[in-house]
VOLUMLUM-481700 format. One line per field, with one value per residue (C-alpha): residue number from 0; residue in one letter; x, y, z. Coordinates in steps of 0.5 Angstrom, whole numbers, plus 500, padded with zeros to 3 digits. Each point is the difference from the previous one (the first is absolute). Example, Ala and Ser with C-alpha at 12.3 -4.5 7.8 and 13.67 -1.06 7.14 Angstrom:
# residues 2
zami	[0:1]
nuba	[A:S]
c1	[525:502]
c2	[491:507]
c3	[516:498]
END
This chain:
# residues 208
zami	[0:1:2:3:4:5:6:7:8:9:10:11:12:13:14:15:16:17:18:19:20:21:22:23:24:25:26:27:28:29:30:31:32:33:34:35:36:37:38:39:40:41:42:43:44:45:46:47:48:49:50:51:52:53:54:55:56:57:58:59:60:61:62:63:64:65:66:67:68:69:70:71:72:73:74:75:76:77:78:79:80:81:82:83:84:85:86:87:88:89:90:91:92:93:94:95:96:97:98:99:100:101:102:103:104:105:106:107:108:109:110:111:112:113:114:115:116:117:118:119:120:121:122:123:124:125:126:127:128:129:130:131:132:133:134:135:136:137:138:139:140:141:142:143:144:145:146:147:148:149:150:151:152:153:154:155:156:157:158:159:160:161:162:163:164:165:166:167:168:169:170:171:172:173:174:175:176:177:178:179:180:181:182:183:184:185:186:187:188:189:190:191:192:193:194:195:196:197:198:199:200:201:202:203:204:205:206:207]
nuba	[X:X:X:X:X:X:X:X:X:X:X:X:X:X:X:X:X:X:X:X:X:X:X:X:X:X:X:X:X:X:X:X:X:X:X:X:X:X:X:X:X:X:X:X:X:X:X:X:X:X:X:X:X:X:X:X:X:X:X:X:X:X:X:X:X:X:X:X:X:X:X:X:X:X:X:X:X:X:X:X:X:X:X:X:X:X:X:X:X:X:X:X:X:X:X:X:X:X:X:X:X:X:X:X:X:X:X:X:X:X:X:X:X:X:X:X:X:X:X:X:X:X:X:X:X:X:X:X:X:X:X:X:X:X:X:X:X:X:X:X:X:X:X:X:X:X:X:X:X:X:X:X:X:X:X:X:X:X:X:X:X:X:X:X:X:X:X:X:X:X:X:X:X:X:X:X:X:X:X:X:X:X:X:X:X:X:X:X:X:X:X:X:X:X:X:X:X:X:X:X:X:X:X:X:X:X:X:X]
c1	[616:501:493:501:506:497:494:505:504:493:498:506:500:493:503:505:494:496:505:503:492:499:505:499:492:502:493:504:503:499:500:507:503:496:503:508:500:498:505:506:498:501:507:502:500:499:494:502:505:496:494:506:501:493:499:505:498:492:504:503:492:498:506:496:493:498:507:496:500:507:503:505:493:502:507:498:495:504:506:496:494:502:505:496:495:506:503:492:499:508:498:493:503:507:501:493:498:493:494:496:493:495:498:506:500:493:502:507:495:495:507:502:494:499:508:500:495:502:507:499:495:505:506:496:497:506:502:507:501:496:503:501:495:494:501:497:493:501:504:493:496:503:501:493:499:496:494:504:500:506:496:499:506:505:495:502:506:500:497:505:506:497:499:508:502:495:504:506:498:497:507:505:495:499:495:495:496:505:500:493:493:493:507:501:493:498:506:499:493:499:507:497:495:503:505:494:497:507:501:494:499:506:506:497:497:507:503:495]
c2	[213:508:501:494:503:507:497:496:506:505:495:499:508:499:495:506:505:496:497:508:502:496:501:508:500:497:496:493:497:494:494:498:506:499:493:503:506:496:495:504:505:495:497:507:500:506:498:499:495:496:500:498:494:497:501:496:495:499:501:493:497:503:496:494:501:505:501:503:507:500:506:505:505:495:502:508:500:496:506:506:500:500:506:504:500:502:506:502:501:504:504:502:500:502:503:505:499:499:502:493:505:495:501:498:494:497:503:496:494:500:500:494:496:502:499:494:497:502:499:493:499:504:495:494:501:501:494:501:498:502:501:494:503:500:494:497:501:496:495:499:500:495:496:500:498:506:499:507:506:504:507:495:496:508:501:495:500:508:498:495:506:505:496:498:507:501:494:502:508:499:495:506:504:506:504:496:506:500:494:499:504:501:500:493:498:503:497:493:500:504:499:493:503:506:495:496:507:503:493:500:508:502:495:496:504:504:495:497]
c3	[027:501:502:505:503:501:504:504:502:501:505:504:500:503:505:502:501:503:505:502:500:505:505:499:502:507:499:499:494:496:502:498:502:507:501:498:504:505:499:498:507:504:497:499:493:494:497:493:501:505:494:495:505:501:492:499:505:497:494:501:502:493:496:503:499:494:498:493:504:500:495:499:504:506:501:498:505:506:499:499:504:507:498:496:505:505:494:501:508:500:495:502:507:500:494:498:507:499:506:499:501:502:493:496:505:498:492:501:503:494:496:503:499:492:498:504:497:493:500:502:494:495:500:502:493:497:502:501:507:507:507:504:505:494:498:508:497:494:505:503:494:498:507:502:491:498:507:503:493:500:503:506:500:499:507:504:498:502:506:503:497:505:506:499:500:506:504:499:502:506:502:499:504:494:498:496:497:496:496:501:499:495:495:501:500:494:497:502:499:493:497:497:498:497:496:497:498:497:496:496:499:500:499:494:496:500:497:496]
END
């Protein structure tokens, strides 16, 4: 159980790194990220709290369909992400007053897409509960009863996600770039992937 619970709480610490890396690289966010900075810009609200919201909406899906990924890491993640990734942009930001060079934001991007992918395979293993937002794959997996595979499912998931956010930023009439960029397209495409890979050369094995 201990060994359960550190990989849960590493991941949801990957999440946090993942999500502030995102937003410092200036080329795009993840696809959930996307959707809810689009979402709270338009409405005017802070980002975490917005995203604290919409866990608790798909939360409400999960309970009804694959209620077997609810768990102690659903509530830890649905709390903390969102405002951790928003301690790591203030302190970069305000704090060090990091210059994000043209280095250090694709450095921050490739951070973002391995931490993603990692986290999520940590704390899904663990089995102590995952975000709202990663249990929409399995959703889809297991509606269409297997014919679409997880790595496919997490894509379309995360495309429909980024397409959203881009509705609701093009609405507001604010910056797109900032949401949207090669950091979201990668995500999208490779965080399926990137998650599979982890699960079964990372996550399992350290729990076997």
């Amino acid at each position: 159980m201990t060994k359960r619970i550190c990989m849960m709480v590493t991941g949801i610490l990957f999440i946090c790194i993942c999500v502030g890396s995102f937003r410092l690289s200036g080329f795009g966010v993840d696809a959930f990220t996307c959707m809810n900075l689009g979402i709270s810009g338009y409405i005017g609200m802070t980002f975490g709290t917005w995203q604290l919201i919409a866990n608790t909406f798909i939360l409400a899906i999960v309970f009804f369909t694959v209620r077997r990924c609810i768990g102690a890491g659903t509530i830890i993640n649905m709390v903390c992400v969102g405002y951790g990734a928003d301690l790591i942009c203030w302190l970069f930001q305000d704090v060090w007053h990091v210059q994000m060079t043209l280095p250090l934001r694709i450095l921050a991007m490739i951070v973002g897409c391995l931490c993603a992918g990692l986290g999520v395979a940590l704390y899904m293993v663990a089995d102590m509960g995952i975000a709202p937002y990663d249990s929409v794959a399995p959703i889809i997996e297991k509606m269409t009863k297997g014919r679409l595979p997880f790595q496919y499912a997490r894509i379309t998931g995360d495309v429909t996600a980024i397409l959203i956010g881009v509705a609701f930023r093009l609405i507001a009439g604010n910056d797109l770039w900032m949401i949207i960029g090669i950091g979201t397209l990668c995500s999208a495409c490779l965080n399926g992937p990137l998650i599979q890979f982890f699960k079964t050369h990372v996550a399992e094995p350290i729990l076997k």
